[in-house]
SETILUM-431883 format. One record per residue: residue in three letters; x, y, z of N, C-alpha, C in turn. Coordinates in pm, whole numbers, padded with zeros to 5 digits, always signed. Layout:
ALAXYZXYZXYZ;...
***
This chain:
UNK-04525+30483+21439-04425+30441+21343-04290+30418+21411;UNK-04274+30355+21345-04087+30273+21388-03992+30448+21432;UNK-03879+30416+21482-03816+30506+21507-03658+30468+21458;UNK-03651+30477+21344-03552+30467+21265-03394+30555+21196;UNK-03300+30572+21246-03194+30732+21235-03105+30673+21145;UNK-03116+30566+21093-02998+30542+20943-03105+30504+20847;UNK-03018+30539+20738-03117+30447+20589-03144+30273+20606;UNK-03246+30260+20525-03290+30099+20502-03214+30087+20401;UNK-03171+29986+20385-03119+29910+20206-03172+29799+20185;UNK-03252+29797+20074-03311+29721+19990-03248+29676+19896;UNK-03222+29516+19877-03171+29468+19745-03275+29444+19619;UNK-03263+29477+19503-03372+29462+19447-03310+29374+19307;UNK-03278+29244+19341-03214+29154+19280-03272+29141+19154;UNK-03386+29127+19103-03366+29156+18938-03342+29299+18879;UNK-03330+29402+18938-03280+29513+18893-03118+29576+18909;UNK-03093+29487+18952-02907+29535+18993-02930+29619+19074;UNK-02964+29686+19135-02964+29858+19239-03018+29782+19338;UNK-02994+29889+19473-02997+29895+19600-03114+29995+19640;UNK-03213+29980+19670-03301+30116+19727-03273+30153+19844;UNK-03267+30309+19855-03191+30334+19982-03360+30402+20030;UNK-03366+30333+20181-03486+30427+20207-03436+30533+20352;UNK-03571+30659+20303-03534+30762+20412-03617+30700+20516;UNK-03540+30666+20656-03653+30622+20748-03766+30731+20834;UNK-03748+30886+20839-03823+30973+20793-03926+30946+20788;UNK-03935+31017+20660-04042+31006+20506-04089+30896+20478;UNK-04015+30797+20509-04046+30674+20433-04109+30636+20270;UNK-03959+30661+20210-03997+30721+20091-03864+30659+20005;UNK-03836+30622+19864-03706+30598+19859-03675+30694+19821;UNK-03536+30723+19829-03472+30872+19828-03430+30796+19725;UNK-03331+30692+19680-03256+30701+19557-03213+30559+19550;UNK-03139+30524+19430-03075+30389+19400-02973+30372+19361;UNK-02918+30253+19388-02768+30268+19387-02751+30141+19310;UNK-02696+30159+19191-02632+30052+19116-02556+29937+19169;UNK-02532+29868+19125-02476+29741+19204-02431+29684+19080;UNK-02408+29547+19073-02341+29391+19004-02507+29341+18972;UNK-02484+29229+18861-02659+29169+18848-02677+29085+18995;UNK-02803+29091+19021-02868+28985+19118-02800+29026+19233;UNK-02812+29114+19295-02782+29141+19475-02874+29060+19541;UNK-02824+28983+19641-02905+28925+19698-02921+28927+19853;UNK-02775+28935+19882-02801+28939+20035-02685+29076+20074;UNK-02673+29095+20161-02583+29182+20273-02560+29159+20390;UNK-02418+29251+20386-02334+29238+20548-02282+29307+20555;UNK-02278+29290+20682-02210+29478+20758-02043+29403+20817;UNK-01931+29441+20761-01822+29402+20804-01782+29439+20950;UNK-01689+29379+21035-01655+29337+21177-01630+29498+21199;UNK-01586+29586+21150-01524+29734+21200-01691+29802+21191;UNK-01772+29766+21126-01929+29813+21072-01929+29982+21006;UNK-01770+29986+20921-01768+30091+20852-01848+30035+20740;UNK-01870+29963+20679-01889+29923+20545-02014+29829+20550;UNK-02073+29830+20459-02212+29717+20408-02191+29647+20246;UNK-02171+29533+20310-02165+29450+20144-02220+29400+20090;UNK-02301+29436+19965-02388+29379+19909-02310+29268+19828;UNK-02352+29143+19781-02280+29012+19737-02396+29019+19567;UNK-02338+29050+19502-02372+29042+19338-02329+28898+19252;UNK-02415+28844+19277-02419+28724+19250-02342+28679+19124;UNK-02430+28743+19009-02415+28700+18870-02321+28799+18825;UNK-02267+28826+18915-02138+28975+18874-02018+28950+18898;UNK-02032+28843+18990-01896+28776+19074-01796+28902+19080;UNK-01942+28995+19215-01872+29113+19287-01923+29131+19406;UNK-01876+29274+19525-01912+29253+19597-01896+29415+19572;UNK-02006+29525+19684-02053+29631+19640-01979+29658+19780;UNK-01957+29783+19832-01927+29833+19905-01996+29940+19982;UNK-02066+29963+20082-02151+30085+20066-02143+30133+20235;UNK-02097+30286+20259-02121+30377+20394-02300+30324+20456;UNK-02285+30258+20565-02399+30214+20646-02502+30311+20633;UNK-02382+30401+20691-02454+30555+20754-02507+30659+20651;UNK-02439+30684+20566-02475+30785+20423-02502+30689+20352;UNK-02511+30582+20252-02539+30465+20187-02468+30532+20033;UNK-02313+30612+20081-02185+30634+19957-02147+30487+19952;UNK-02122+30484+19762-02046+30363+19778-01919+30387+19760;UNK-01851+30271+19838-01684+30289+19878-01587+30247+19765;UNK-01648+30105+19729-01582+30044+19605-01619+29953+19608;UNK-01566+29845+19500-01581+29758+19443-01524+29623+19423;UNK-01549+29500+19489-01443+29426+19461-01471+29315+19364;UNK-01420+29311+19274-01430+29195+19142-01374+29071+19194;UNK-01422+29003+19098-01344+28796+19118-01389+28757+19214;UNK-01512+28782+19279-01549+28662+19358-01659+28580+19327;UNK-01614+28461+19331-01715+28391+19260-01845+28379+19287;UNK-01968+28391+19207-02066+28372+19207-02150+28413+19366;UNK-02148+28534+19421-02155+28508+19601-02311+28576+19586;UNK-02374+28427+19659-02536+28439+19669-02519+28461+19798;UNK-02483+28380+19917-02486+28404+20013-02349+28489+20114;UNK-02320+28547+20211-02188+28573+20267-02234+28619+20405;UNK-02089+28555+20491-02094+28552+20612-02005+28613+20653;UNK-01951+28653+20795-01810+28666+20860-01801+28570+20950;UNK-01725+28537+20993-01709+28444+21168-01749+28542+21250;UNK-01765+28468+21390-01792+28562+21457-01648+28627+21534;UNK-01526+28541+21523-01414+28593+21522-01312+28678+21448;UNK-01401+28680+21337-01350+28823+21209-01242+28812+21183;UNK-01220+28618+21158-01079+28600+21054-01132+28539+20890;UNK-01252+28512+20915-01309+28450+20793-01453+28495+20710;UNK-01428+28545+20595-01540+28589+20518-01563+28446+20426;UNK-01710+28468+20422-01769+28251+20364-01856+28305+20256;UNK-01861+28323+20142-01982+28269+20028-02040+28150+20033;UNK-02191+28172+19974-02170+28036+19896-02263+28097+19801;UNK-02210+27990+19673-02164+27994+19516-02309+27905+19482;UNK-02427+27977+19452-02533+27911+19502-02581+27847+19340;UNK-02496+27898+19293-02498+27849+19095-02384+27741+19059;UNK-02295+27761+19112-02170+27676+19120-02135+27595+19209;UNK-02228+27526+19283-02207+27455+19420-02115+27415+19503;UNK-02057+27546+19527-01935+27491+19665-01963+27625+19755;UNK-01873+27612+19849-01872+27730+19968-01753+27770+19978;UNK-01675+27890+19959-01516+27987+19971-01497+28035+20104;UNK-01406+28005+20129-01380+28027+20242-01244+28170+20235;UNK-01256+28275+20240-01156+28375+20248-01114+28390+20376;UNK-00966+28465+20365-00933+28534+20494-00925+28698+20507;UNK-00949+28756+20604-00994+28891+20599-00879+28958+20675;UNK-00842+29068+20640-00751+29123+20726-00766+29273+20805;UNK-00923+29275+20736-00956+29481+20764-01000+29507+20665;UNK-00915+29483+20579-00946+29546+20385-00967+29452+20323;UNK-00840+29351+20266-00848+29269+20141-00893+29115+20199;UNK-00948+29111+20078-01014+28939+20110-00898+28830+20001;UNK-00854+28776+20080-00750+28655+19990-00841+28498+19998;UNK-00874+28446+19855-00909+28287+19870-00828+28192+19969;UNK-00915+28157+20023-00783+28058+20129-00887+27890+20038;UNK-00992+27855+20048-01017+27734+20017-01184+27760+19966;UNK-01193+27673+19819-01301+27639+19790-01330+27506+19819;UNK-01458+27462+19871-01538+27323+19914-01642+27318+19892;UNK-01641+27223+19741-01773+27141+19696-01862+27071+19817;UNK-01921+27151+19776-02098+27071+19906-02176+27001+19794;UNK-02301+27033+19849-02415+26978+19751-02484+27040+19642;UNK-02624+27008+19625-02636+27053+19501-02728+27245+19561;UNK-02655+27320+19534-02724+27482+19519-02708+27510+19678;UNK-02597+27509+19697-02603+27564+19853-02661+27711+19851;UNK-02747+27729+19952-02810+27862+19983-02762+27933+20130;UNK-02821+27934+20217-02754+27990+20338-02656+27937+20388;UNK-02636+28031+20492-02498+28008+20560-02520+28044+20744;UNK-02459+28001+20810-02446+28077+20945-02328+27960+20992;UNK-02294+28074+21172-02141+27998+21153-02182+28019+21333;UNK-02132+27935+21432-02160+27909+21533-02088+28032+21571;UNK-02143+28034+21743-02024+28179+21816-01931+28140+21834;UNK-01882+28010+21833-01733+27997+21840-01622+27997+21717;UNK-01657+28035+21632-01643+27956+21458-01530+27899+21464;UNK-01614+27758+21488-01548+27651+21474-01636+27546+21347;UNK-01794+27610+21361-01845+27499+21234-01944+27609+21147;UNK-01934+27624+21030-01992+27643+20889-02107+27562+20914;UNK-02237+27570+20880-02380+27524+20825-02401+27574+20723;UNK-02453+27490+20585-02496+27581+20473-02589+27434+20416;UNK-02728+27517+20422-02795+27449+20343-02804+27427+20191;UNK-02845+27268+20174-02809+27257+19986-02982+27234+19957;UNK-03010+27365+19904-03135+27402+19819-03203+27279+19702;UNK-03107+27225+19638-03175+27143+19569-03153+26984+19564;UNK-03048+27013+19637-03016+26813+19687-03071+26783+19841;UNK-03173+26888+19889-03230+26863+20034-03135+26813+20137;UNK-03020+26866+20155-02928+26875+20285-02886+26990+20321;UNK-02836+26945+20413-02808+27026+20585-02631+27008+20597;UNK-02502+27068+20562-02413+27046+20532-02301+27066+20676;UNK-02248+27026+20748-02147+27100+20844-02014+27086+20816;UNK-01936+27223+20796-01807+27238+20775-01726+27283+20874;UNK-01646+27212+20917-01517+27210+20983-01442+27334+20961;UNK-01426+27454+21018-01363+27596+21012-01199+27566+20985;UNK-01208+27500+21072-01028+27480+21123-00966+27431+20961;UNK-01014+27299+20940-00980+27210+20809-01020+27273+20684;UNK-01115+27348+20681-01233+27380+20634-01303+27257+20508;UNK-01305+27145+20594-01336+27000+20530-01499+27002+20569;UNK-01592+26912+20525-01726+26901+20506-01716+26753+20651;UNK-01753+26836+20734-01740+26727+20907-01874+26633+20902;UNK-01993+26696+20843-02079+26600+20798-02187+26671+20674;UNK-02303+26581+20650-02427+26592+20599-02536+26527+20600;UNK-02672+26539+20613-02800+26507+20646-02864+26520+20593;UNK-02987+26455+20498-03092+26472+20451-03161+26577+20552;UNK-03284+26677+20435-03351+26726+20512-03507+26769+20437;UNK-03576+26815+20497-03702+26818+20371-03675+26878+20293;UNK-03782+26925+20196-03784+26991+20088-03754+27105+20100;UNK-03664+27156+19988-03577+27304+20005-03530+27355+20088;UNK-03420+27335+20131-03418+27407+20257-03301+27564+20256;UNK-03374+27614+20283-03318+27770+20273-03221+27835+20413;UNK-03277+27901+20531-03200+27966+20606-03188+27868+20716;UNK-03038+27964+20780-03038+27807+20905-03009+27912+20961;UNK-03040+27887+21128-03038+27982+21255-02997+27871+21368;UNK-02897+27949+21441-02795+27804+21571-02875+27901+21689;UNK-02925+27897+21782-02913+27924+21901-02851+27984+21955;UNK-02894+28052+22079-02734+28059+22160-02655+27971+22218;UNK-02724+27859+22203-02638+27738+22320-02588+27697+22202;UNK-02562+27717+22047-02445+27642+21961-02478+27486+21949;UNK-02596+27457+22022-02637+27354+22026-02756+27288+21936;UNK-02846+27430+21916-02973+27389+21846-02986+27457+21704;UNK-03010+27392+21605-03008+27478+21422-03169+27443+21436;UNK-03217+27536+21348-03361+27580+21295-03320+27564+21141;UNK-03439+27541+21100-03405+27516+20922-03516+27529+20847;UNK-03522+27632+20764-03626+27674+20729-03655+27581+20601;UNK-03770+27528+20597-03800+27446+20436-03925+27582+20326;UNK-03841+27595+20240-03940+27648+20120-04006+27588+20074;UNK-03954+27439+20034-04069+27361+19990-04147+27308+20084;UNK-04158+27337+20210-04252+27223+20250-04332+27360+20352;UNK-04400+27310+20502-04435+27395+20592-04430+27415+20672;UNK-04289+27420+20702-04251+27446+20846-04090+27462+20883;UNK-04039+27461+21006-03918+27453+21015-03842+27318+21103;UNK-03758+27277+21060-03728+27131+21108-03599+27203+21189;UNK-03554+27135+21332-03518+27171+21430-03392+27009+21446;UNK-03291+27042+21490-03169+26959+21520-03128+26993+21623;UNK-03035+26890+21671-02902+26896+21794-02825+26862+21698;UNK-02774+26961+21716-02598+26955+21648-02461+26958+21687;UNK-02536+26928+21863-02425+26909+21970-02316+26772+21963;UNK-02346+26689+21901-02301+26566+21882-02205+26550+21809;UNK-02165+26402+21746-02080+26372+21624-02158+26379+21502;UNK-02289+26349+21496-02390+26347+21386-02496+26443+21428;UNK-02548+26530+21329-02707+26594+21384-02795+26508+21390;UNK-02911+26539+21452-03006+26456+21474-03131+26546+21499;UNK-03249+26506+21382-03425+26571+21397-03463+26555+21503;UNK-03488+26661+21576-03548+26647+21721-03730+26728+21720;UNK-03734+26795+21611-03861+26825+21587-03900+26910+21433;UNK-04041+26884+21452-04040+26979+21298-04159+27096+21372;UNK-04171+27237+21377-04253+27317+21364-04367+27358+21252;UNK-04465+27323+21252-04542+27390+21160-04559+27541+21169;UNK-04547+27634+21054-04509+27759+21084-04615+27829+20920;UNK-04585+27715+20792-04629+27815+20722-04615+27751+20563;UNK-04648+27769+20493-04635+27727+20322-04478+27814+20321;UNK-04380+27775+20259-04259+27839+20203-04190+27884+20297;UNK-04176+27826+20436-04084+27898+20568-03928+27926+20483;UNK-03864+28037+20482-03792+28023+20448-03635+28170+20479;UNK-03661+28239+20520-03557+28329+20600-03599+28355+20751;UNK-03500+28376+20837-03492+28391+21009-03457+28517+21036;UNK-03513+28549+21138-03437+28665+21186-03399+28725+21328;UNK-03350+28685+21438-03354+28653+21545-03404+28758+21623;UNK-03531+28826+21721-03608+28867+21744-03514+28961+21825;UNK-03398+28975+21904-03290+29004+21988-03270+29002+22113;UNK-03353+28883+22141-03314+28886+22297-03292+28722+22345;UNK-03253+28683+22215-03187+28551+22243-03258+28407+22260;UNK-03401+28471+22246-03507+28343+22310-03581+28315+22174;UNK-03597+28445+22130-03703+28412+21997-03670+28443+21828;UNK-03744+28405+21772-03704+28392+21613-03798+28411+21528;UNK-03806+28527+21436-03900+28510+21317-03857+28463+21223;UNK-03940+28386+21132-03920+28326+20998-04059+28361+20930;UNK-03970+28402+20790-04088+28439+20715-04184+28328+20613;UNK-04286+28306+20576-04360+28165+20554-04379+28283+20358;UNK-04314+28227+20295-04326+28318+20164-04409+28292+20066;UNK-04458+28122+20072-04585+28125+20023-04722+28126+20100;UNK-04727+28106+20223-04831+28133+20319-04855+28302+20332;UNK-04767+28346+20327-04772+28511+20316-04823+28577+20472;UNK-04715+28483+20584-04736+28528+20704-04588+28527+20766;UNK-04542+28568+20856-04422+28565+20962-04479+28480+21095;UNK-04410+28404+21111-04462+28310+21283-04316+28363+21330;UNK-04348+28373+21555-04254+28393+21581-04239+28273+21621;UNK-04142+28248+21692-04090+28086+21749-04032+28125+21883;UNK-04057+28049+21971-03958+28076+22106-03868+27949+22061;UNK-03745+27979+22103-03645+27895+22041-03616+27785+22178;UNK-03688+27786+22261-03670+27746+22436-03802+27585+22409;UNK-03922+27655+22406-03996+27518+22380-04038+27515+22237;UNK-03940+27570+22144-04016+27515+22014-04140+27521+21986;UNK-04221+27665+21972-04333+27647+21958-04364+27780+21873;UNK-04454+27806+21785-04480+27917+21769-04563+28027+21839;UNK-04533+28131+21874-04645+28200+21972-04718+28311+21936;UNK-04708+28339+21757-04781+28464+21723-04753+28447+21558;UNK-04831+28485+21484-04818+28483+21343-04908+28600+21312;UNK-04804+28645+21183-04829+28808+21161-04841+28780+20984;UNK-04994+28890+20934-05000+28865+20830-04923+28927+20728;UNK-04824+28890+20632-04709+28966+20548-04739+28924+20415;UNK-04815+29016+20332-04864+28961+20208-04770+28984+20129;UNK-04749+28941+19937-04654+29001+19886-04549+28891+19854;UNK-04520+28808+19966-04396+28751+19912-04292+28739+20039;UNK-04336+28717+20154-04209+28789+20237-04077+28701+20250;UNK-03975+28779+20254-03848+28694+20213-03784+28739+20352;UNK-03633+28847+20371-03576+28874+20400-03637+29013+20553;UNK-03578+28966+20650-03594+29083+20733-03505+29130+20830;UNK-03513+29270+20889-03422+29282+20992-03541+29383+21086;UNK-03445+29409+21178-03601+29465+21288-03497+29588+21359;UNK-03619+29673+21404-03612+29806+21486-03500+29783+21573;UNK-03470+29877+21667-03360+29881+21729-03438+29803+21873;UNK-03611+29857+21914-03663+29863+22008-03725+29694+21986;UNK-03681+29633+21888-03771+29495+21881-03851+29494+21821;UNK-03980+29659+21832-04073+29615+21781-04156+29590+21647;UNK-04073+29667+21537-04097+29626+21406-04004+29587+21322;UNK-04078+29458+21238-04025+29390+21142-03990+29468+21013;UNK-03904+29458+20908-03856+29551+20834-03876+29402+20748;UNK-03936+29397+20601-03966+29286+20546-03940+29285+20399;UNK-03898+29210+20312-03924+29239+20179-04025+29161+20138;UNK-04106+29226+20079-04213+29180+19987-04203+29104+19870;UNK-04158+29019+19848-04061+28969+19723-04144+29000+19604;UNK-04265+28945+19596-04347+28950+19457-04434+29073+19449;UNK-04446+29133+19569-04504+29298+19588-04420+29431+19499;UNK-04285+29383+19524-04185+29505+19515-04194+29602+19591;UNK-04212+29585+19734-04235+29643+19828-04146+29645+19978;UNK-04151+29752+20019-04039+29692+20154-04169+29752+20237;UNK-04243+29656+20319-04319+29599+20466-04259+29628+20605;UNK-04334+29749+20640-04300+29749+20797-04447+29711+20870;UNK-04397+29629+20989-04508+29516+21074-04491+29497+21163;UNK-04591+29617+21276-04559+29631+21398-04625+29480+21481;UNK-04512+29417+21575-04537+29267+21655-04613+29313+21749;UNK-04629+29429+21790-04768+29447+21901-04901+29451+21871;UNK-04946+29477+21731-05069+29497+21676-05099+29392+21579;UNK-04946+29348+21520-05001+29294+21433-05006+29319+21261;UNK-05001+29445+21245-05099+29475+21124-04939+29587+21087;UNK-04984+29583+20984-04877+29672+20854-04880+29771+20836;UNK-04771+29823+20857-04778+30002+20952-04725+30073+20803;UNK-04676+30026+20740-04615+30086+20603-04551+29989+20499;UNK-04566+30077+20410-04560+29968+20272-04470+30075+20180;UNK-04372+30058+20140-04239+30138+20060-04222+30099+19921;UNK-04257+30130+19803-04235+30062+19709-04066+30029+19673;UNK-04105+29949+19595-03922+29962+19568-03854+29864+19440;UNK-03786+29793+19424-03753+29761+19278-03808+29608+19257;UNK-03756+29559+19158-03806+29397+19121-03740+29303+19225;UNK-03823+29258+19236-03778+29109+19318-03707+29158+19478;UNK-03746+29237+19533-03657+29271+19641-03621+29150+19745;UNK-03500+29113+19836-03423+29052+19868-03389+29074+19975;UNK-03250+29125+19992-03221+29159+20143-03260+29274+20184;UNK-03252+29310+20309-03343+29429+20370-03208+29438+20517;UNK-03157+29587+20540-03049+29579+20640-03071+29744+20653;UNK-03052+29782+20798-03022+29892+20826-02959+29887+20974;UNK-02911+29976+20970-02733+30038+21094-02826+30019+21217;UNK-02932+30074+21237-03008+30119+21342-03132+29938+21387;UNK-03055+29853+21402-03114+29702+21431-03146+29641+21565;UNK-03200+29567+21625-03171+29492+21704-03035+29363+21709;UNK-03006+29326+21818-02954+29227+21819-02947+29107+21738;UNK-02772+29035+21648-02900+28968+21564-02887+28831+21682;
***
């Protein structure tokens, strides 16, 4: 079994609460109320704090990594399905995945001030932001694009058709290459985004519903979870290829992984289950029950992302 020394947090987005698991026991110890629809989390730049983003609450939860106390509460933010930081920790990013634009705040330690809202497309869903943050990516879920925003301006620098649904986006380390996970379709479609325009340089077949990433931590490789195929493929992010697919029944959505690499930490979306899935064997080392619809999945004790 995994070797785990902080709690797991589980979002369990149709239930408002957070499942906190003992990594131990493997057991949930307890739940923690939230805003409706938690969907994702982040661990702020100081990594005192974990924020759960309450969608339909237009709030944001506050919660100790380490003890999983909540700190407080922040109201008025709009609609936040998705949220990011830069990797320079001047800018916290939603996106407003009901109200279609992306917020751009400024962060100072504590308080978050609106600096600019920007209409994208139709249902923007993810987000990720290069290591230099200089460009915003956020995929639009139901108008099938691929969006890039300009940090500096925080203006929309371009957009691209892309297949069906497209959910999480993952840059490389070279800032050069995006991965893009399609829900509707089967696989993940691959860009250079080194240019003035992106440009399809390949599509991966990976899975029915590819649709969250999670970067394996050592810079080369990438899981994405396939949520109606009900498997995880890894990807070497070097030749674009997949080199192992792991069976994840249930629903798998959201993951984060061991400190050591070697297990996947998974949500089960339609299981109500949180999935641990050791990458050396293969096979499903534990199964955690936990609330409706579970979502994001984050704990202190991670690999690299």
């Amino acid at each position: 079994m995994p070797t785990v020394r902080t709690p797991i947090f589980v979002l369990n987005s149709l239930d408002a609460n957070v499942s906190v698991i003992d990594p131990v026991t493997w057991t949930e110890r307890e739940r923690i109320p939230t805003g409706k629809e938690p969907h994702h989390i982040y661990l702020t730049p100081d990594e005192k704090s974990l924020i759960v983003a309450n969608a339909l609450s237009d709030s944001l939860t506050f919660l100790d990594p380490r003890t999983a106390q909540v700190q407080r509460t922040v109201r008025g933010i709009v609609d936040p399905y998705q949220l990011q930081f830069s990797p320079d920790m001047k800018w916290f990013v939603t996106a407003a995945n009901r109200l279609n634009h992306v917020d751009f705040y400024r962060w100072d330690g504590q308080e978050l001030t609106l600096a600019k809202r920007v209409a994208t497309g139709k249902t923007p869903s993810h987000l990720f932001i290069d290591s230099k943050s200089t460009t915003l990516y956020s995929s639009m879920q139901d108008s099938d694009e691929l969006v890039a925003i300009d940090i500096a301006t925080q203006a929309i620098r371009w957009r691209t058709r892309t297949g069906a649904m497209p959910a999480d986006v993952f840059v490389a380390p070279d800032d050069r290459t995006l991965f893009l996970g399609l829900t509707g379709g089967d696989g993940v479609e691959v860009y250079d985004v080194g240019g003035a325009t992106p440009k399809l340089i390949k599509k991966i077949a990976t899975g029915r519903g590819a649709h969250a990433f999670r970067g394996a931590g050592d810079g080369r490789h990438l899981y994405v979870s396939n949520r109606v195929a009900n498997t995880i493929s890894k990807i070497d992010m070097q030749t674009q290829t997949v080199l192992a697919s792991y069976p994840a029944a249930g629903g798998p959505d959201c993951m984060d992984l061991t400190a050591d690499g070697r297990f996947i930490l998974v949500t089960s979306r339609w299981a109500k289950k949180l999935t641990v899935i050791d990458t050396v064997t293969g096979k499903t080392v534990q199964q955690v029950p936990v609330g409706r619809s579970p979502h994001g999945v984050w704990t202190l004790d991670h690999a690299r992302r």
